[in-house]
N, CA, C and O atoms as a GROMACS GRO file, in nm:
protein
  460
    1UNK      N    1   0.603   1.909   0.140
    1UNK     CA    2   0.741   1.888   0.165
    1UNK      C    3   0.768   1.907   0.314
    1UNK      O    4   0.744   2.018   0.360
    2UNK      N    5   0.814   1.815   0.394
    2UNK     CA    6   0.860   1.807   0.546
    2UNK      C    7   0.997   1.814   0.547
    2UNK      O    8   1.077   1.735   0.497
    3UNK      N    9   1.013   1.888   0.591
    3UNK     CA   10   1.204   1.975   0.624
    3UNK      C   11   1.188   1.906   0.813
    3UNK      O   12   1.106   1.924   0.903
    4UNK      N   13   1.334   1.814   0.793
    4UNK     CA   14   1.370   1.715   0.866
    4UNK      C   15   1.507   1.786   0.938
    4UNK      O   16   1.588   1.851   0.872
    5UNK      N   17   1.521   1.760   1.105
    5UNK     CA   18   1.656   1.846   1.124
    5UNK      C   19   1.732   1.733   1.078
    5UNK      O   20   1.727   1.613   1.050
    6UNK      N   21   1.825   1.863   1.088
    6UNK     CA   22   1.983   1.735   1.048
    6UNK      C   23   2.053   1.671   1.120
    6UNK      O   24   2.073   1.724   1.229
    7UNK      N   25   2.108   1.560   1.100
    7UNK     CA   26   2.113   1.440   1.224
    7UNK      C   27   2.273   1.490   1.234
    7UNK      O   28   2.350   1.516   1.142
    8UNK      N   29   2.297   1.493   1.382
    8UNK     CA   30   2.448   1.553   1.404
    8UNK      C   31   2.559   1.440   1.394
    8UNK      O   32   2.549   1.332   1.452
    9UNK      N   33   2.666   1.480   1.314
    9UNK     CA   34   2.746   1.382   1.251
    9UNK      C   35   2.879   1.436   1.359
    9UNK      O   36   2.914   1.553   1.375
   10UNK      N   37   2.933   1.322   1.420
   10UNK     CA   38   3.078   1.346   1.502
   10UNK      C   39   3.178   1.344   1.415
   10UNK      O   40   3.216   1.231   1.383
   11UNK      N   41   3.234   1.437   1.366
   11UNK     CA   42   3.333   1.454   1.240
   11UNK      C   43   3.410   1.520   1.300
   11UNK      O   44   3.387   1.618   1.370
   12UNK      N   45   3.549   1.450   1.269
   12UNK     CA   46   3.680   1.541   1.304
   12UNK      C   47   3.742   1.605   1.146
   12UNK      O   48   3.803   1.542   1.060
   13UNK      N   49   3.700   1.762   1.144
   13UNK     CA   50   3.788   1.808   1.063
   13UNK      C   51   3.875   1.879   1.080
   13UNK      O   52   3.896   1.909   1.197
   14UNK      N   53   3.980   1.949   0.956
   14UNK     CA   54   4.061   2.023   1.020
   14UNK      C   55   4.074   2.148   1.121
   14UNK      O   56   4.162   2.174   1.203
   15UNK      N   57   3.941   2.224   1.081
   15UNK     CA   58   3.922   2.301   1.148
   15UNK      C   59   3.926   2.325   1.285
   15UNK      O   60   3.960   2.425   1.349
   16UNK      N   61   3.866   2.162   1.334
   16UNK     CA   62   3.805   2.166   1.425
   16UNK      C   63   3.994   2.094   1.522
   16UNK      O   64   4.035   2.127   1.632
   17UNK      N   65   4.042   2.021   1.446
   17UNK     CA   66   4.152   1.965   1.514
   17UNK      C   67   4.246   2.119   1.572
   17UNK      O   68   4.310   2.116   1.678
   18UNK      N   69   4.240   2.248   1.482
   18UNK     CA   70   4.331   2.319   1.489
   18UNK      C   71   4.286   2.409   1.579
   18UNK      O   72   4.371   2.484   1.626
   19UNK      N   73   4.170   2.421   1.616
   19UNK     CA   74   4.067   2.510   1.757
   19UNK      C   75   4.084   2.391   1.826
   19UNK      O   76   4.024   2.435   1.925
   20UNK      N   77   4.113   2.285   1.859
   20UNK     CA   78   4.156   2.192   1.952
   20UNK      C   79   4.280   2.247   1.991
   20UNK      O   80   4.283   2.355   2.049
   21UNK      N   81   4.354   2.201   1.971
   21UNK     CA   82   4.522   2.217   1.923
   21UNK      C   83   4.583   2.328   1.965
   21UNK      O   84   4.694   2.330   2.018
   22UNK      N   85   4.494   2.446   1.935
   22UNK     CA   86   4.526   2.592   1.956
   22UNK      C   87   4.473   2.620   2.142
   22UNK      O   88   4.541   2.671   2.231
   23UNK      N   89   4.292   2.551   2.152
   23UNK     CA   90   4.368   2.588   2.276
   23UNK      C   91   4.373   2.459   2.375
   23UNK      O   92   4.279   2.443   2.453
   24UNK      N   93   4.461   2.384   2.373
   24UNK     CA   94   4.521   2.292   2.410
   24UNK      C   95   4.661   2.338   2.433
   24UNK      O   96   4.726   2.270   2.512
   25UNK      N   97   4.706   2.418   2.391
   25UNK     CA   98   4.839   2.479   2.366
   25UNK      C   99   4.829   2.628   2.419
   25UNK      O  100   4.928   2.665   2.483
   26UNK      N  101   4.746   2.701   2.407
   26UNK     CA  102   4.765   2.796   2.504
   26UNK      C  103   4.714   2.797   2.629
   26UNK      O  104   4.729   2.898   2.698
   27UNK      N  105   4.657   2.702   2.670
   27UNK     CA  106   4.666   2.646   2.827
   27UNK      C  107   4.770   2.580   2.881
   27UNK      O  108   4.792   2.577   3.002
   28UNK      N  109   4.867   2.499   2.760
   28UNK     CA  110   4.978   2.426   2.843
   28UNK      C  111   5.091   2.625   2.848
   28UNK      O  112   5.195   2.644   2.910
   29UNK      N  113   5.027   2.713   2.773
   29UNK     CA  114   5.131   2.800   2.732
   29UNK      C  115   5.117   2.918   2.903
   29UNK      O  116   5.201   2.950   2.987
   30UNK      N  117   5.003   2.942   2.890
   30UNK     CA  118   4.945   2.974   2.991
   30UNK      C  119   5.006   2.961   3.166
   30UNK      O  120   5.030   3.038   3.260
   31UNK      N  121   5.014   2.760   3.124
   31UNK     CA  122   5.058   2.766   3.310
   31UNK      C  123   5.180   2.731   3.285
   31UNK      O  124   5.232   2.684   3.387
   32UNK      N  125   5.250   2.732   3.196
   32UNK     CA  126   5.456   2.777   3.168
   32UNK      C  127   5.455   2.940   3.197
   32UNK      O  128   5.549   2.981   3.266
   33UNK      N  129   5.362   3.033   3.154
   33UNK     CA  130   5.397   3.145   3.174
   33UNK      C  131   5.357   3.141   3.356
   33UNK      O  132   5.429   3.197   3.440
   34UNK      N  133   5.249   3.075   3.386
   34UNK     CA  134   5.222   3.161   3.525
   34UNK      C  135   5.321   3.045   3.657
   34UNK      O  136   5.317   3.064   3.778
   35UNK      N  137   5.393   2.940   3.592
   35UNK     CA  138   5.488   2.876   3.656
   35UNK      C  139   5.607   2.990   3.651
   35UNK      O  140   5.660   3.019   3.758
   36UNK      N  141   5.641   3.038   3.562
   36UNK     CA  142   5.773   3.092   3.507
   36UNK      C  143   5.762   3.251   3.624
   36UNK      O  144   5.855   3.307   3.682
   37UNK      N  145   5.596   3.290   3.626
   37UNK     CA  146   5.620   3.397   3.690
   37UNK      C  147   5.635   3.405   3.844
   37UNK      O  148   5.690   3.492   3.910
   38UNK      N  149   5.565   3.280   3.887
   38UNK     CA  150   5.571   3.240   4.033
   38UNK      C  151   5.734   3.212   4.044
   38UNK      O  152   5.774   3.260   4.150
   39UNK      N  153   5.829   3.156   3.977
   39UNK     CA  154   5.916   3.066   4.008
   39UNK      C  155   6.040   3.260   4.055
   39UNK      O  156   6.124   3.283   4.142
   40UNK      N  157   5.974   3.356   3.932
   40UNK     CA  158   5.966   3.492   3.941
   40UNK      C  159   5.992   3.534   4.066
   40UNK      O  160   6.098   3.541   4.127
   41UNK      N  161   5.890   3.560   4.093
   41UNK     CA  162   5.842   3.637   4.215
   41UNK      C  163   5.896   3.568   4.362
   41UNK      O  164   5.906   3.621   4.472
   42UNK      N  165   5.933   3.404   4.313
   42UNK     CA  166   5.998   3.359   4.442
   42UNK      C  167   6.150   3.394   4.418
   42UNK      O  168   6.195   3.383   4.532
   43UNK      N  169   6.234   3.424   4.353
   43UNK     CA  170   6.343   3.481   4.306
   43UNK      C  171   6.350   3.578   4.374
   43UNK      O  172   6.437   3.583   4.461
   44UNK      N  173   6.267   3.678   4.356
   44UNK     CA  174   6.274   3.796   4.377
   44UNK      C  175   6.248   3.858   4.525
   44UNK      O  176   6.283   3.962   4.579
   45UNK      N  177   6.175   3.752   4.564
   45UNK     CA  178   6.149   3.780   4.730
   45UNK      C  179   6.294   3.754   4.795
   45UNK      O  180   6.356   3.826   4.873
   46UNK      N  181   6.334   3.611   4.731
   46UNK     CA  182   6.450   3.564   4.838
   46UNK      C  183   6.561   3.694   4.789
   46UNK      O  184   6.606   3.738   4.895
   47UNK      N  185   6.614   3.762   4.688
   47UNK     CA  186   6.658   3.848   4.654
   47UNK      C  187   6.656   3.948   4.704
   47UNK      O  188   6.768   3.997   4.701
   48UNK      N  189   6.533   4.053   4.788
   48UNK     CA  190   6.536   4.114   4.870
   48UNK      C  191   6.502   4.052   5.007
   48UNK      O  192   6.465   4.136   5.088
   49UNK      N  193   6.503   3.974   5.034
   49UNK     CA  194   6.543   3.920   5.173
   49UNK      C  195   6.739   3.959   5.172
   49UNK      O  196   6.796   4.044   5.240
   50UNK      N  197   6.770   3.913   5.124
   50UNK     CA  198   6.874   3.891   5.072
   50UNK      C  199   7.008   4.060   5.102
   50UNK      O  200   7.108   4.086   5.169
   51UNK      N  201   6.934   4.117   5.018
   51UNK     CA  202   6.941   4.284   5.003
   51UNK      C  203   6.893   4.347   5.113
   51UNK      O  204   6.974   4.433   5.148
   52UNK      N  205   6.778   4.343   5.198
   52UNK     CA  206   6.751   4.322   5.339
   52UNK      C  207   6.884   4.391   5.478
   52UNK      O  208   6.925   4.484   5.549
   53UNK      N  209   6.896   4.220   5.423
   53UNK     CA  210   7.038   4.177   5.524
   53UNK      C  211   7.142   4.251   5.504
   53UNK      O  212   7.206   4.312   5.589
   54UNK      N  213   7.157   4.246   5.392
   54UNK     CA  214   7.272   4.382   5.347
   54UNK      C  215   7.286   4.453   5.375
   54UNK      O  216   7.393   4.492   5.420
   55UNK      N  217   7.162   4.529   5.365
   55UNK     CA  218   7.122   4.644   5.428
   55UNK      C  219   7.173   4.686   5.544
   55UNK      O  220   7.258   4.772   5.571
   56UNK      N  221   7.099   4.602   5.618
   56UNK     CA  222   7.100   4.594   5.772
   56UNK      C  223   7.244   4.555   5.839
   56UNK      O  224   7.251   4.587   5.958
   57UNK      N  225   7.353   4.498   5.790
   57UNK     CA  226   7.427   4.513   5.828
   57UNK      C  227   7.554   4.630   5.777
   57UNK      O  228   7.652   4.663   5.844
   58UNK      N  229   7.512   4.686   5.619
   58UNK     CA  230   7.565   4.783   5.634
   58UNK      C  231   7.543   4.931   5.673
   58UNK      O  232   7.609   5.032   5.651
   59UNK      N  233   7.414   4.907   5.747
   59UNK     CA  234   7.406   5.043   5.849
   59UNK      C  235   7.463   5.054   5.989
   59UNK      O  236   7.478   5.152   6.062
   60UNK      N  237   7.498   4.900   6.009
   60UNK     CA  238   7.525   4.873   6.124
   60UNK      C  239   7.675   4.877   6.147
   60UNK      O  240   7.734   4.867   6.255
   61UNK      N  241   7.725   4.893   6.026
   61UNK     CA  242   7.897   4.901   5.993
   61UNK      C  243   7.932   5.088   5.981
   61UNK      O  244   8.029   5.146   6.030
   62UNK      N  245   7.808   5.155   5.896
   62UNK     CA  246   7.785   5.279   5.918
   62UNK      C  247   7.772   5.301   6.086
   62UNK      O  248   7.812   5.402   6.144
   63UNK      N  249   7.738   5.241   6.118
   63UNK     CA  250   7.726   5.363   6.242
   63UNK      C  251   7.834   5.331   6.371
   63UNK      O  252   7.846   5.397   6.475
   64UNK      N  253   7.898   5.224   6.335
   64UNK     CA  254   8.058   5.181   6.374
   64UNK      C  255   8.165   5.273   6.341
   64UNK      O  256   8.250   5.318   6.418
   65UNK      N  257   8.147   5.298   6.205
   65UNK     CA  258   8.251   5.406   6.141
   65UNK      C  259   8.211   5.492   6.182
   65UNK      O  260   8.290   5.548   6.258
   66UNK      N  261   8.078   5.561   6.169
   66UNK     CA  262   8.036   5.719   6.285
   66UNK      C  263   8.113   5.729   6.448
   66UNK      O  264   8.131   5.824   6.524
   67UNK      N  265   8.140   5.612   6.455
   67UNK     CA  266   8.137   5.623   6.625
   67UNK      C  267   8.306   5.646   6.592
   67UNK      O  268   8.363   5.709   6.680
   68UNK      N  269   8.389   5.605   6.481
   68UNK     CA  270   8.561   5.565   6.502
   68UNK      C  271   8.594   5.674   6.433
   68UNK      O  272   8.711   5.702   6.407
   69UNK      N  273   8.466   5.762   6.391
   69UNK     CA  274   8.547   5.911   6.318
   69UNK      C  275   8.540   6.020   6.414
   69UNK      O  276   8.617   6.116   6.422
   70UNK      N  277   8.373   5.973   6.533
   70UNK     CA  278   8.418   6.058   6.625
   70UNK      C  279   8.506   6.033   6.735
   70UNK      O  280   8.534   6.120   6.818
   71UNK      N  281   8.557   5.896   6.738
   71UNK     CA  282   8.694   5.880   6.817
   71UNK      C  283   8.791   5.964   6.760
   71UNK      O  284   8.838   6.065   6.814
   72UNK      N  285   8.828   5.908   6.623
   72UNK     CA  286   8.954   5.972   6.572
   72UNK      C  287   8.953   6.120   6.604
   72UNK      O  288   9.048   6.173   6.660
   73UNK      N  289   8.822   6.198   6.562
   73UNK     CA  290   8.823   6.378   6.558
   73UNK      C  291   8.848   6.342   6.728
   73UNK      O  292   8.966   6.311   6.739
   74UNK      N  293   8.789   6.336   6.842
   74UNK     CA  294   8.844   6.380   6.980
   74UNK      C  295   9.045   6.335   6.974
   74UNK      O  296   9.138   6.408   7.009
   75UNK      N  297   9.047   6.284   6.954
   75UNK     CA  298   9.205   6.208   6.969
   75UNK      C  299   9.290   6.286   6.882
   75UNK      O  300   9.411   6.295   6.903
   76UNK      N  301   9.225   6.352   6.772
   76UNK     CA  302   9.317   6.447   6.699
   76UNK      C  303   9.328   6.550   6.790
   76UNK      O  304   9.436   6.579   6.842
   77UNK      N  305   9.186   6.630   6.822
   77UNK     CA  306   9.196   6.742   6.883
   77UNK      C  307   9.299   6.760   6.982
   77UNK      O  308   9.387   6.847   6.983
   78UNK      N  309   9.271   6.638   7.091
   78UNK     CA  310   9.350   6.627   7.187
   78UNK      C  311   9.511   6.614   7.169
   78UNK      O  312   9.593   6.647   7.254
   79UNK      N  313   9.535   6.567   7.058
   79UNK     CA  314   9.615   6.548   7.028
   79UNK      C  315   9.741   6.714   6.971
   79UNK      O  316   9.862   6.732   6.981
   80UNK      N  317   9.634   6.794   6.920
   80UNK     CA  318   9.654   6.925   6.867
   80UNK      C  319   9.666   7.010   7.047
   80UNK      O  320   9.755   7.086   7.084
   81UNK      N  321   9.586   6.978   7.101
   81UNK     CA  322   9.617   7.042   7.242
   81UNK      C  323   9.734   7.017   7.332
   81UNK      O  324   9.789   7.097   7.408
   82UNK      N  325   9.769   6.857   7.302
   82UNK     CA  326   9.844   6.818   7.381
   82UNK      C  327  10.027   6.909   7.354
   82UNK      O  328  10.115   6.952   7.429
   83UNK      N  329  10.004   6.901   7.198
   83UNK     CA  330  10.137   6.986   7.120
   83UNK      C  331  10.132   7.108   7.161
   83UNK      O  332  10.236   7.174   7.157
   84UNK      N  333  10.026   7.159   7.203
   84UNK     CA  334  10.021   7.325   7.206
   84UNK      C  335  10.127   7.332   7.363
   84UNK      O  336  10.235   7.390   7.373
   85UNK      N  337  10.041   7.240   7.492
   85UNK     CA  338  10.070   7.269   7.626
   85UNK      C  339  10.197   7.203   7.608
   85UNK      O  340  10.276   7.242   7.694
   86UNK      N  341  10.248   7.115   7.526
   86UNK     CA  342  10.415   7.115   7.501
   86UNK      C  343  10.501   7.144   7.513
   86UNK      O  344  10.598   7.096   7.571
   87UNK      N  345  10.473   7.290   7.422
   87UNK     CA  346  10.548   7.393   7.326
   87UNK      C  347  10.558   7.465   7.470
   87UNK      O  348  10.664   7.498   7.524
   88UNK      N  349  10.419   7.484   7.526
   88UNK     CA  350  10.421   7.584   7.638
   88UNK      C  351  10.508   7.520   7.788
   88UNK      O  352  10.551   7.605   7.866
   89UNK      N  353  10.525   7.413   7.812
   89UNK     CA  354  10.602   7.314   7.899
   89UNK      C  355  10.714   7.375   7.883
   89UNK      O  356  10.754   7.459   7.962
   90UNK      N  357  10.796   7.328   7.748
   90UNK     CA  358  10.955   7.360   7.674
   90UNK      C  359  10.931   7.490   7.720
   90UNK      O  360  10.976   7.535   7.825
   91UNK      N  361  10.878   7.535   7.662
   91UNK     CA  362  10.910   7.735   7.768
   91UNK      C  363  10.967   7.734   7.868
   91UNK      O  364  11.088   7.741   7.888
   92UNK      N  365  10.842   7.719   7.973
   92UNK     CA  366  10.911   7.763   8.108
   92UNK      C  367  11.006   7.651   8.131
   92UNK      O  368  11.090   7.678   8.217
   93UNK      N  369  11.015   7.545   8.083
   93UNK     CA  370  11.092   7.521   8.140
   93UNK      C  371  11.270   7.582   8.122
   93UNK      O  372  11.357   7.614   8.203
   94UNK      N  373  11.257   7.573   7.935
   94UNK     CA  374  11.375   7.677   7.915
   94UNK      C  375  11.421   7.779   8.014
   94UNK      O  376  11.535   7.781   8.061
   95UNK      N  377  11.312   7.879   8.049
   95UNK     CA  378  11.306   7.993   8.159
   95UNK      C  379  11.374   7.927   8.306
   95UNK      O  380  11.477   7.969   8.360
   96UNK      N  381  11.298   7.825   8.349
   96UNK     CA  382  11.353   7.777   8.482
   96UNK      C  383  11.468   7.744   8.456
   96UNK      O  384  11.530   7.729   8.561
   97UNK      N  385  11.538   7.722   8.353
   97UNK     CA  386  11.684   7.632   8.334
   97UNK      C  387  11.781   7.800   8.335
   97UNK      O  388  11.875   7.822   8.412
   98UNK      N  389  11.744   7.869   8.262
   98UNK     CA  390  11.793   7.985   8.322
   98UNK      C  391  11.804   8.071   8.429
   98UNK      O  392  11.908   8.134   8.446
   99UNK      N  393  11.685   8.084   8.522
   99UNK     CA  394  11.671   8.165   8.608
   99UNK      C  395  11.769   8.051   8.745
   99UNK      O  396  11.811   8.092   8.853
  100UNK      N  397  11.778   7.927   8.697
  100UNK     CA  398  11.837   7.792   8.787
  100UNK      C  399  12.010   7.855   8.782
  100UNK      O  400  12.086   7.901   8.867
  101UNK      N  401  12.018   7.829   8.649
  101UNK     CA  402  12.159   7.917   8.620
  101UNK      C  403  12.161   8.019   8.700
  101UNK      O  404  12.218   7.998   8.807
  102UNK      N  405  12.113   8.136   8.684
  102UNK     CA  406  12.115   8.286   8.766
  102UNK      C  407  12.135   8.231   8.912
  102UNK      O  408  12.234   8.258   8.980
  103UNK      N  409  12.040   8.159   8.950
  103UNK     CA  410  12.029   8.138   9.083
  103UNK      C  411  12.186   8.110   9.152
  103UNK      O  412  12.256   8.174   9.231
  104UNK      N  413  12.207   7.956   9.064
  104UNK     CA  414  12.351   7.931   9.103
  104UNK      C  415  12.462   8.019   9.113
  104UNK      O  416  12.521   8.050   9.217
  105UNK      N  417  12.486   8.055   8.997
  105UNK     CA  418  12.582   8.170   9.009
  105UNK      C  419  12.559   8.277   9.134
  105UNK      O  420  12.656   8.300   9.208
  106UNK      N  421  12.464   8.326   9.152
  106UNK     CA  422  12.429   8.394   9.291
  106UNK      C  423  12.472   8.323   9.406
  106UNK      O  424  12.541   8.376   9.493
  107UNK      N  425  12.432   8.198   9.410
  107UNK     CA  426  12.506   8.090   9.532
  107UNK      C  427  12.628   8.103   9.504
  107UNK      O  428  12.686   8.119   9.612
  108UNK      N  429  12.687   8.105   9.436
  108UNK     CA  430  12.835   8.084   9.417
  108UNK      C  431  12.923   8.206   9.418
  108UNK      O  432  13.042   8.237   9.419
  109UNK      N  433  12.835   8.245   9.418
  109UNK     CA  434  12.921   8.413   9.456
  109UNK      C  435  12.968   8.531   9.322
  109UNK      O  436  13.029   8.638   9.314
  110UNK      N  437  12.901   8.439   9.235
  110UNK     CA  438  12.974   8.478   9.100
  110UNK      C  439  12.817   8.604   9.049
  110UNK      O  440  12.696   8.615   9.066
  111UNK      N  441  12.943   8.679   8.975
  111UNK     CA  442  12.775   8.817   8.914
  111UNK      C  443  12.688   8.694   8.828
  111UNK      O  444  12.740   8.590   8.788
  112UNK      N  445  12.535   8.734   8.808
  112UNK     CA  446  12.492   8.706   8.712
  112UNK      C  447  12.535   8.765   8.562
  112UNK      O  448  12.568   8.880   8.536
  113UNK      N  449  12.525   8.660   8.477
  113UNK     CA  450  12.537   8.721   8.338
  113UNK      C  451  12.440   8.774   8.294
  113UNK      O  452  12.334   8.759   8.354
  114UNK      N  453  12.448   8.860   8.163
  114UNK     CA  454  12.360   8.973   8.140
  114UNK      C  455  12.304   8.866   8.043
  114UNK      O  456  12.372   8.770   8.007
  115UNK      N  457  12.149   8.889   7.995
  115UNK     CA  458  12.088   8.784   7.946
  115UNK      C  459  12.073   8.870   7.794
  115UNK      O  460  12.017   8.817   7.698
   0.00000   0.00000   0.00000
């Protein structure tokens, strides 16, 4: 008895259509996912570019407002000083408006009044 190989037959069965099929389909699945993740990652760059800029100009608005709070605090202060040497102005001058009085009356021949 002579045992003959077996002559290879090109047969499409189901099996074989559905291991086709299957990966035929997770290669088209494949470069949808690695399209989807690139399309991703370019999103996300221009997004912090984006956020970046933001950034960068709101530090640059920060340190505008640093500079107009330390305007405002000198301009208050000064402002608190300026009221003080005021108050102290209105004094003497009150004083000079009296001792002006005294004076006159002395020119004029008249007693001073008792204060």
């Amino acid at each position: 008895m002579q045992v003959t190989a077996p002559k290879f037959e090109w047969k499409w069965n189901v099996n074989t259509i559905a291991v086709l099929v299957g990966f035929a389909t997770g290669f088209v699945a494949w470069g949808y996912t690695l399209s989807e993740l690139r399309t991703g990652r370019a999103t996300n760059a221009e997004n912090i570019a984006r956020l970046e800029v933001r950034m960068t100009n709101l530090e640059a608005t920060g340190r505008v407002l640093d500079n107009h709070e330390l305007r405002i605090t000198r301009v208050e202060s000064q402002a608190a000083e300026t009221g003080t040497v005021l108050r102290s102005v209105e004094s003497k001058l009150a004083k000079f408006e009296t001792d002006i009085a005294v004076i006159r009356q002395i020119l004029e021949g008249q007693p001073p009044a008792a204060r």
